[in-house]
C-alpha positions in Angstrom: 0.0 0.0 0.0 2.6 2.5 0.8 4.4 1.4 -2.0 1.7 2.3 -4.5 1.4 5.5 -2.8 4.9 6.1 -3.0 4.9 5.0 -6.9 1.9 7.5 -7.6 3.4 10.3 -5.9 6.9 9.8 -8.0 4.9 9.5 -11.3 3.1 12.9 -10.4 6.3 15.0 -9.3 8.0 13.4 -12.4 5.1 14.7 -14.7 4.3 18.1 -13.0 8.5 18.7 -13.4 8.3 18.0 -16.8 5.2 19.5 -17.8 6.0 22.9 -15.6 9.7 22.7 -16.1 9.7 26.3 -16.6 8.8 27.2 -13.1 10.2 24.5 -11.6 14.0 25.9 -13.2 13.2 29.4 -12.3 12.5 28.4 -8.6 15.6 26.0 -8.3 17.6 29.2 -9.5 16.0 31.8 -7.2 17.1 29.5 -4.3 20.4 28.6 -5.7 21.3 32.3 -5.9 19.9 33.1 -2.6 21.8 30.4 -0.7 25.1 31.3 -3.0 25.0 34.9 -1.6 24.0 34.4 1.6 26.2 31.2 2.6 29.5 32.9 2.7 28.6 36.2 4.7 26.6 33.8 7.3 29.9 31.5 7.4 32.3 33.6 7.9 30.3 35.5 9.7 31.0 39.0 12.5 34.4 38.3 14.2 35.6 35.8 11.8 37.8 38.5 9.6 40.9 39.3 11.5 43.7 41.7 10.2 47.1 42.1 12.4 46.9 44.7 14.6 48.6 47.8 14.4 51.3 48.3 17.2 50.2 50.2 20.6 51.4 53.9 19.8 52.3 54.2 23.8 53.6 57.8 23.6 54.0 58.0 27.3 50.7 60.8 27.5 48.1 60.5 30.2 45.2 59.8 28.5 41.4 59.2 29.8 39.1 56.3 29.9 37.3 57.0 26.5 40.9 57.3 24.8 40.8 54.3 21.5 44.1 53.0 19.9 44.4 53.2 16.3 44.4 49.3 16.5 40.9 49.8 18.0 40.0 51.9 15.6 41.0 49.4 12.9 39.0 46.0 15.3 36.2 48.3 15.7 36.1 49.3 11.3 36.2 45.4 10.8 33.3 44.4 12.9 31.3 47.2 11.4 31.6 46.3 8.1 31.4 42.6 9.1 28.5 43.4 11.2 26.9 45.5 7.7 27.8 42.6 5.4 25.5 40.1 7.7 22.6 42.6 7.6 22.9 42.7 3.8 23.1 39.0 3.9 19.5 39.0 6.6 18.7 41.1 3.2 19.1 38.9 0.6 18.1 36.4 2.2 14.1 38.1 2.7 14.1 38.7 -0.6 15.1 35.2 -1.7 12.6 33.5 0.4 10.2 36.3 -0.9 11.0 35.9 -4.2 10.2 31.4 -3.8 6.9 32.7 -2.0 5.8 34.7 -5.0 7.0 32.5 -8.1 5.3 29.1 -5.9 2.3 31.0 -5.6 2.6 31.6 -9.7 3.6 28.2 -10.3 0.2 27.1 -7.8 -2.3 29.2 -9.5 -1.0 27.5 -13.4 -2.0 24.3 -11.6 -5.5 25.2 -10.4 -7.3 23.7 -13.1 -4.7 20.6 -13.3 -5.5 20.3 -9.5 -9.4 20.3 -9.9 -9.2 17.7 -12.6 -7.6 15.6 -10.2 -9.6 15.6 -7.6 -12.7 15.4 -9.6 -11.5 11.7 -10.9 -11.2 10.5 -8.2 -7.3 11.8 -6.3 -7.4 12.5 -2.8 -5.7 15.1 -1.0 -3.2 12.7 0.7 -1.9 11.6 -3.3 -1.9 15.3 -4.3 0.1 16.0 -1.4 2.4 13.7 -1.9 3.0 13.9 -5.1 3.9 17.9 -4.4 6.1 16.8 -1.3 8.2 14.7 -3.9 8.3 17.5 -6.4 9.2 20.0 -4.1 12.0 17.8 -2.7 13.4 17.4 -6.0 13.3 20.9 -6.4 15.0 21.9 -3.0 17.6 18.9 -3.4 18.5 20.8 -6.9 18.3 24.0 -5.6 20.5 23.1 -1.9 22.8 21.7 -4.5 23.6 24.0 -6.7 23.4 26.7 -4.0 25.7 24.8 -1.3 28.4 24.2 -4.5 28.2 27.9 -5.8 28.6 29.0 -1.9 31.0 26.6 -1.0 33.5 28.0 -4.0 32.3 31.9 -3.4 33.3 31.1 0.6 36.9 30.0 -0.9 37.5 32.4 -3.2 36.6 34.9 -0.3 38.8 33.7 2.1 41.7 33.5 -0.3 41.2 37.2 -1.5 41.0 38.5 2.6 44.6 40.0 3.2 44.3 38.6 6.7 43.4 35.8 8.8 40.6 34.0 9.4 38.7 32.2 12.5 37.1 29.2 13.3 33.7 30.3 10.3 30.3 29.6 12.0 28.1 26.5 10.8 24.9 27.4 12.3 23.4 30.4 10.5 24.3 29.0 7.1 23.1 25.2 7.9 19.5 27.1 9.1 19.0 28.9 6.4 19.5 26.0 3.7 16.7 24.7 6.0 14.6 27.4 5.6 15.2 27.9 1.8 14.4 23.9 1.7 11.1 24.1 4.0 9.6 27.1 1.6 9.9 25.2 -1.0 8.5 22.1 0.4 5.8 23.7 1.5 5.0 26.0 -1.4 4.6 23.1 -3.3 2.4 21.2 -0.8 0.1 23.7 0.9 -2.1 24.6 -2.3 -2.7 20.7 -2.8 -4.5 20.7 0.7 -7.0 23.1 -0.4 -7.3 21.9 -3.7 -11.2 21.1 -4.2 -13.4 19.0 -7.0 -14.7 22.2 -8.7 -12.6 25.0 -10.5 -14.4 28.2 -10.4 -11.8 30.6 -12.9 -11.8 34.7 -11.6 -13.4 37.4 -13.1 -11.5 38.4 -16.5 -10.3 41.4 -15.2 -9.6 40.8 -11.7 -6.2 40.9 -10.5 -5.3 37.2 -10.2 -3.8 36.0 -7.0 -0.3 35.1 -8.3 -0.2 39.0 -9.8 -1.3 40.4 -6.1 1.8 38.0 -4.5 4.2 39.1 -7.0 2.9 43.0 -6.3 3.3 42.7 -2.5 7.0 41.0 -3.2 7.7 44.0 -5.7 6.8 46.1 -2.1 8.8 43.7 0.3 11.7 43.6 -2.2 11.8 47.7 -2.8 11.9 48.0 1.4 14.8 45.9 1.2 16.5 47.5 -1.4 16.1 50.4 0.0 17.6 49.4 3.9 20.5 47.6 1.3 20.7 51.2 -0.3 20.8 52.9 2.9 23.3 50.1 4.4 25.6 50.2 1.5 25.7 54.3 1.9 27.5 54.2 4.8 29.3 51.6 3.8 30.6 53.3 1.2 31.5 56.2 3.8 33.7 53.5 5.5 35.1 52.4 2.2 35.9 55.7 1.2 39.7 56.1 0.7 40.4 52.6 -0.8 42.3 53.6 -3.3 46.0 53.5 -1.3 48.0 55.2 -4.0 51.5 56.0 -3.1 52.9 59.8 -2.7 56.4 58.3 -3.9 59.1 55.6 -4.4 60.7 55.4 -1.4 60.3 53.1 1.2 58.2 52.1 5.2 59.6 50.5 7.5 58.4 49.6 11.6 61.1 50.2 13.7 60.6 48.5 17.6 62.3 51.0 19.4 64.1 50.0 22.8 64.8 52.4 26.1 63.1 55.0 28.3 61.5 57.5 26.8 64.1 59.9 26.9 66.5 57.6 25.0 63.8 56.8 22.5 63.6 60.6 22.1 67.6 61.1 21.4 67.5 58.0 19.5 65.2 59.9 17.1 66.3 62.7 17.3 69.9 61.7 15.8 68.1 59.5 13.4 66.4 62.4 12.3 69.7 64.5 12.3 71.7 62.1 10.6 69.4 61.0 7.9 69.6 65.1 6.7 73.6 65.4 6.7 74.1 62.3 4.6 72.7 63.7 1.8 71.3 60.8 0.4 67.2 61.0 1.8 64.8 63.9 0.3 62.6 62.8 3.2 62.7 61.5 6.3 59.6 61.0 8.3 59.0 59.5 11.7 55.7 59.3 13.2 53.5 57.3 15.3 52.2 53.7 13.9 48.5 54.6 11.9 49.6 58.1 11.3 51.0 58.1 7.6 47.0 56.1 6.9 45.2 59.3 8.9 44.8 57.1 12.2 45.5 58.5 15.7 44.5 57.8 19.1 41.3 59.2 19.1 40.4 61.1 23.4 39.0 64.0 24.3 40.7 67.8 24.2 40.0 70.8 25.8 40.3 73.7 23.5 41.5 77.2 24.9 38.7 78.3 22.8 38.7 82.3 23.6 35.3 84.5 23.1 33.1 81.4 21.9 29.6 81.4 22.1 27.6 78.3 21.8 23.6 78.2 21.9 23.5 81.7 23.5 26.1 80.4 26.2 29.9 81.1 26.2 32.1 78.5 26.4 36.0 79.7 26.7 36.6 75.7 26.9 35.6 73.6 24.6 35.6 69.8 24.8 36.3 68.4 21.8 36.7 64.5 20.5 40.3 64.5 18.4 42.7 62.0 16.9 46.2 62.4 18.2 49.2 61.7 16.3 53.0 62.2 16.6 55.2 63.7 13.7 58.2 64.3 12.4 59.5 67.8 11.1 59.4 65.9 7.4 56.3 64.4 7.7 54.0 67.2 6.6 55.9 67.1 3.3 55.6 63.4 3.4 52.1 63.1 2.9 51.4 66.3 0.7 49.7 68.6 3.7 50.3 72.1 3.3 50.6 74.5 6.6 47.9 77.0 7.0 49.1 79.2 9.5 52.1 79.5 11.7 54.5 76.6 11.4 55.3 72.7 11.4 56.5 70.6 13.9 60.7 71.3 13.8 63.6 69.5 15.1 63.5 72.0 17.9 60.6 70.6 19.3 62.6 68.2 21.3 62.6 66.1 24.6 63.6 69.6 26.5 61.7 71.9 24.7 57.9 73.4 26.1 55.4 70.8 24.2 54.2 72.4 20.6 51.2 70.8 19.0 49.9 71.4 15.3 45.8 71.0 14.6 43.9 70.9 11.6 42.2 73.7 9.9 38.8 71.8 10.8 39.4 71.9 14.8 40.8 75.6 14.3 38.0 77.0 12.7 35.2 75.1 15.1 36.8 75.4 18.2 38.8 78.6 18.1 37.5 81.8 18.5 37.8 83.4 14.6 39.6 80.6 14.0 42.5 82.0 15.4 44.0 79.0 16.8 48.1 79.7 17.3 49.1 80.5 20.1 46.5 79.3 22.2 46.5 76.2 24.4 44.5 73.0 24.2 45.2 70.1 26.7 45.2 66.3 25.1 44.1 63.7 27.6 44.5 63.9 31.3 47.5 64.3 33.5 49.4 68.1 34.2 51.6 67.5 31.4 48.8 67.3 28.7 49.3 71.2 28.4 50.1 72.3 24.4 50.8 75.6 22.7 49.4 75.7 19.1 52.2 76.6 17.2 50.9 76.0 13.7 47.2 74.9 11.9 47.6 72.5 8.5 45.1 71.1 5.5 42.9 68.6 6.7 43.0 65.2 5.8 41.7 62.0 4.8 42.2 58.8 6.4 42.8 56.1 4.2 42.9 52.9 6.4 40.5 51.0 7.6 38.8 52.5 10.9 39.9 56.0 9.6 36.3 57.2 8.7 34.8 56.1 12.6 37.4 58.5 14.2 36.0 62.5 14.6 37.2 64.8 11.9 39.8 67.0 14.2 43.3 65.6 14.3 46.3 67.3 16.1 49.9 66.2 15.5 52.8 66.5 18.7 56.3 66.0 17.5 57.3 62.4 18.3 60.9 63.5 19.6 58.8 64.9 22.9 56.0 61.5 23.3 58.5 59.0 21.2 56.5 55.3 20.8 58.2 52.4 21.5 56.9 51.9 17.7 57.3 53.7 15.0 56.6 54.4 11.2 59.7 55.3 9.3 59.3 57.0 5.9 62.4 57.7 3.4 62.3 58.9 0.3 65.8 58.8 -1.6 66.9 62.4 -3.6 66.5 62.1 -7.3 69.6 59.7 -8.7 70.6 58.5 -5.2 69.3 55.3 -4.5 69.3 54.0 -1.0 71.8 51.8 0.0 70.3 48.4 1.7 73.5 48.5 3.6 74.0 52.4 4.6 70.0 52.2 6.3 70.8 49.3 8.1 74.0 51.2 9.9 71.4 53.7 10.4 68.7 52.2 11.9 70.7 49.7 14.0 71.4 52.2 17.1 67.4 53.1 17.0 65.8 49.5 17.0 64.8 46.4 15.3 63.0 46.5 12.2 59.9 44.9 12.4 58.2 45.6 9.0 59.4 46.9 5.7 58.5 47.3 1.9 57.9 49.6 -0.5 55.4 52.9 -0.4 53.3 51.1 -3.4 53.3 47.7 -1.0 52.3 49.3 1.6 49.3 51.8 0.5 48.0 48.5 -1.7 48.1 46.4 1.9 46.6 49.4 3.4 43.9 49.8 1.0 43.2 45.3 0.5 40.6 45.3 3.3 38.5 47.7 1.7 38.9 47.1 -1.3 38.0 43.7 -0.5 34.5 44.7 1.2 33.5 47.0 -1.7 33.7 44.0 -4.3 31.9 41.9 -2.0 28.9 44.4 -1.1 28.8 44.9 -4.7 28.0 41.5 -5.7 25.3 41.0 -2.7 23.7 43.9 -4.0 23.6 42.8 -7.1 22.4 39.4 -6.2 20.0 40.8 -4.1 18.3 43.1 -7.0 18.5 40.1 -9.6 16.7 38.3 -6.9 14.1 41.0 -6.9 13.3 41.3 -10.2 13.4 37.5 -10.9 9.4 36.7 -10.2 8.1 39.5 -12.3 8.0 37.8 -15.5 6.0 34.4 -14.2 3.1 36.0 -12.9 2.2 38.7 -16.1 1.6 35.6 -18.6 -0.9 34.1 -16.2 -2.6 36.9 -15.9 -2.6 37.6 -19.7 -3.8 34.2 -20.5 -7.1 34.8 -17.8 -7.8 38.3 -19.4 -8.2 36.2 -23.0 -11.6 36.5 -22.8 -12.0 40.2 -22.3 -9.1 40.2 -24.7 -11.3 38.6 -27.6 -14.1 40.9 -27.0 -11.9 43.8 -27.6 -10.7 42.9 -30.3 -13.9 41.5 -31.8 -15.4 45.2 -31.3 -12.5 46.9 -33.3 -9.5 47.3 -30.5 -6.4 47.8 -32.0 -3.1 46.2 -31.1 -1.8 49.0 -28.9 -5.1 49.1 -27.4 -4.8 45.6 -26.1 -0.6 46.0 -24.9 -1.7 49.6 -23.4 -4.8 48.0 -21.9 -1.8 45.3 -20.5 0.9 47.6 -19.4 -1.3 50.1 -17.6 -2.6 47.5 -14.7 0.9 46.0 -14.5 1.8 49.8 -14.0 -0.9 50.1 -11.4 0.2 47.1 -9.6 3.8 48.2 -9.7 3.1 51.5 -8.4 1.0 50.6 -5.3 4.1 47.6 -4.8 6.7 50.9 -5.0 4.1 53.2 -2.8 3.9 50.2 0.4 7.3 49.6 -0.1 8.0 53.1 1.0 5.8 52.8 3.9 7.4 49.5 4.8 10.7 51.0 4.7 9.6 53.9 6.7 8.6 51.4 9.3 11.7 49.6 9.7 14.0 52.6 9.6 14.1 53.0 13.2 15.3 49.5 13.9 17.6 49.7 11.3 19.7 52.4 12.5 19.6 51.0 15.6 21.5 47.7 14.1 23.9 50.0 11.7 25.5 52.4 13.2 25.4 55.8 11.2 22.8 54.4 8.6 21.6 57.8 6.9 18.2 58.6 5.9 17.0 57.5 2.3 18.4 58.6 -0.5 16.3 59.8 -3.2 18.6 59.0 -6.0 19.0 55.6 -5.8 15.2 54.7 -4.4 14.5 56.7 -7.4 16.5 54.3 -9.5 15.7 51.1 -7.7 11.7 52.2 -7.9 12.7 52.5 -12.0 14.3 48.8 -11.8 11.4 47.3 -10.7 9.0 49.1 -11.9 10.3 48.6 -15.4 11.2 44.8 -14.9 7.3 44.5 -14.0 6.6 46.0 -17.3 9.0 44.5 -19.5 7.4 41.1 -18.2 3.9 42.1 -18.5 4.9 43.2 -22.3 5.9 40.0 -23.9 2.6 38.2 -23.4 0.7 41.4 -23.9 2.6 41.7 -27.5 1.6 38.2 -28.0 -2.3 38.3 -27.3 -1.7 41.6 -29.5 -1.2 39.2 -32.4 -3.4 37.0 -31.7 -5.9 36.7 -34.7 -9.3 38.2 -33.8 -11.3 35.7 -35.1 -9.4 33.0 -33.0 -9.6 34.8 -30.1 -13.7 35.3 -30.3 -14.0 31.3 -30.8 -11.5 31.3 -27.6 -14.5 33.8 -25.8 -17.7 31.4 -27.6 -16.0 28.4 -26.1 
């Protein structure tokens, strides 16, 4: 007995595959591409991605509890765009399982007819069901397959592109949501056989079939994710921004570990810094704290001798004021292309003895100086009574370029590092024009200051710089792409359904003398309306959901206008280009056939 049932149920799935092997391939590759973008992200997963740490820049400065290290800075970067790439990934996969609800409900409503038929000679529910539990299994074991493969590959090729290490990747998220992909499919093959009944009562002609209404409230589900991915993928590019790495110059970095008290570090430096001039052989020589030459600095909290400033009707002399510190060099200003605005750079004479100088941006000077008149005045970094500076000189602002650099506040000031030397730090020389550097000659120079650590070349080091996000951009491009395929995918199914119901009417407008573009206009312009209202309550949905949203991401801005704009014209136009085939089609349709196709 189970036998035969089993028998039946294989012959029916083997049919309905073969006689609706259309929908049947287009589901298998809407869950394929769901599972292949989603898999990696949810392997690898928030905390898997590690990057080596940049070295402690301990410049001996008292500094408070909210003080963050560069190498923070960097952690903290990583998880947020680790933390953004799983919400994209939460994304893709709505829209995917979406996307199966809306082309099984298509696939359900071809089949209402076949279902009737079925029942009326004689098949019971249990055979109908399990003839759809077989087909939808060999639909989900195609699609799991195919989508495990194609994730399995994208997950290697992912970790072999990340510059850094990897952790232990996570197996529960990605092993759940094959399940889920697997049970939608099960069931949205299964669940209309239940409530198949003996009689087949067909809609109204012009009545938005039900397939059309699931693939319109998809259309809105799949715009208010598009939108969050829009929104998402905004400030991710703000944290992207600066990728590029290019290098100001041939010379060549290296990471000095630097050995002594501070004062020795200092002299150490100092005749590093002396003797790399007199030898005649180094345009530049910078040194600076680890993170600076990238924009990175240890981001705590300054108090600005601020002067007549008025804030909100209230005058605040002081001013606290979030900043990234940094230590310098006199050549390091030159080094990395920043011009000084007023007063002067950090000099040689800026030294372990001397009264502690500090240079700030032009930003910090001009919001948090009275006039913007910020040399000569003090500003105290940190805690501690020897966190007392004299602005001696205000340059350009700048952009951060590694990763972290766009989380830190916009104000940097720069100390010179021969007064707070690290026990680590950056070394920059550029050789003069037709004077190489001698491999030999460095070495004797760097061996009294300390071990190197690190070296390479400018171009090595800006492209190691920029790989991590680089890396992210590529792979939030792809996930949005995937995730907009995904939307877009059902809209075809659904319009030649709903063509084939309006026949009827069809025939009867054309019997009475409508012409051709009458018929694809008559098409198009519901399709349109069914668009539209999808677009309108995916607004509303969005506008729902922003609120939790930014409270998941960080900095998520509001919507942007531009790109909903362009994502509304996506759809919108996918939903017409598949509503205009088979409305072209019934266009051509003799008359004559089609009122014998109305008689009948």
């Amino acid at each position: 007995m189970v036998q035969a049932y089993l028998r039946r149920a294989a012959q029916t799935a083997r049919w309905a595959l073969r006689a609706y092997r259309g929908s049947a391939l287009l589901l298998i590759a809407a869950a394929a591409a769901g599972l292949a973008a989603t898999l990696p992200v949810l392997t690898i997963g928030r905390g898997a991605l590690q990057l080596e740490p940049l070295p402690a820049a301990d410049v001996g400065l008292g500094l408070s509890d909210l003080a963050a290290s560069p190498a923070a800075l960097q952690r903290y970067g990583l998880d947020t765009l680790s933390g953004i790439m799983l919400t994209l990934a939460v994304t893709t996969a709505v829209v995917c399982i979406f996307t199966l609800l809306a082309l099984s409900v298509s696939r359900s409503s071809a089949r209402r007819s076949e279902l009737a038929v079925r029942r009326a000679v004689g098949a019971s529910r249990r055979h109908l069901a399990l003839g759809a539990a077989a087909e939808g299994g060999v639909i989900a074991l195609a699609a799991v397959a195919l989508g495990v493969t194609a994730g399995l590959i994208a997950i290697r090729v992912a970790l072999a592109a990340w510059p850094g290490s990897t952790a232990a990747p996570a197996l529960l998220a990605p092993v759940l949501a094959v399940l889920a992909v697997s049970a939608v499919l099960l069931l949205g093959a299964t669940l209309p056989t239940l409530s198949a009944g003996r009689m087949y009562a067909p809609a109204a002609p012009s009545a938005v079939p039900p397939s059309l209404t699931v693939a319109g409230l998809q259309l809105a589900i799949s715009f208010a994710v598009l939108l969050a991915a829009a929104q998402i993928g905004r400030q991710a590019r703000v944290l992207v921004a600066g990728a590029g790495g290019e290098a100001h110059g041939g010379g060549q970095i290296l990471q000095l570990n630097t050995t002594g008290t501070p004062a020795e570090r200092a002299r150490r430096l100092a005749e590093l810094i002396r003797r790399s001039g007199l030898a005649g052989v180094l345009e530049i020589s910078s040194v600076t704290s680890p993170g600076a030459l990238e924009g990175l600095g240890t981001v705590d909290v300054a108090i600005t001798d601020c002067g007549r400033c008025w804030q909100g009707g209230i005058a605040t002399p002081q001013r606290a004021v979030p900043i990234a510190f940094s230590v310098v060099s006199p050549d390091t200003f030159r080094a990395m292309n920043v011009h000084v605005v007023e007063g002067r750079s950090i000099a040689e004479s800026d030294d372990w003895s001397a009264r502690h100088a500090i240079v700030v941006s032009r930003a910090l000077a001009m919001a948090h100086f009275e006039n913007g008149n910020a040399v000569g005045r003090r500003i105290q970094v940190g805690q501690g009574p020897n966190n007392s500076f004299e602005v001696v000189g205000i340059v350009e602002d700048t952009k951060p370029v590694a990763l972290g650099g766009a989380l830190q506040p916009p104000y940097a000031v720069y100390a010179s590092v021969l007064q707070f030397p690290p026990s680590t730090v950056d070394l920059l020389v550029r050789p003069r024009r037709g004077r190489p550097i001698s491999e030999s000659w460095l070495r004797t120079l760097l061996a009294p200051v300390g071990r190197v650590i690190r070296a390479g070349t400018e171009e090595k080091w800006w492209a190691e710089t920029a790989a991590p996000l680089r890396w992210f951009a590529k792979a939030l491009w792809i996930g949005g792409a995937l995730t907009l395929i995904l939307a877009i995918s059902p809209t075809a199914h659904p319009p030649h359904q709903w063509v084939d119901a309006l026949m009827p009417e069809l025939a009867m407008r054309r019997a009475v003398g409508a012409r051709r573009r009458d018929v694809i206009i008559h098409v198009l312009s519901r399709a349109a309306i069914v668009a539209a209202a999808g677009v309108a309550l995916g607004l509303v949905l969005n506008d729902l959901t922003s609120g939790p949203l930014a409270a998941l991401v960080p900095g998520v801005p509001g919507i942007d206008v531009a790109a909903g704009s362009r994502l509304a014209l996506v759809l919108v136009t996918a939903a017409l280009v598949g509503a205009l085939l088979p409305a072209w089609r019934a266009s051509r349709r003799d008359p004559a056939a089609l009122a014998a196709l109305l008689a009948g």
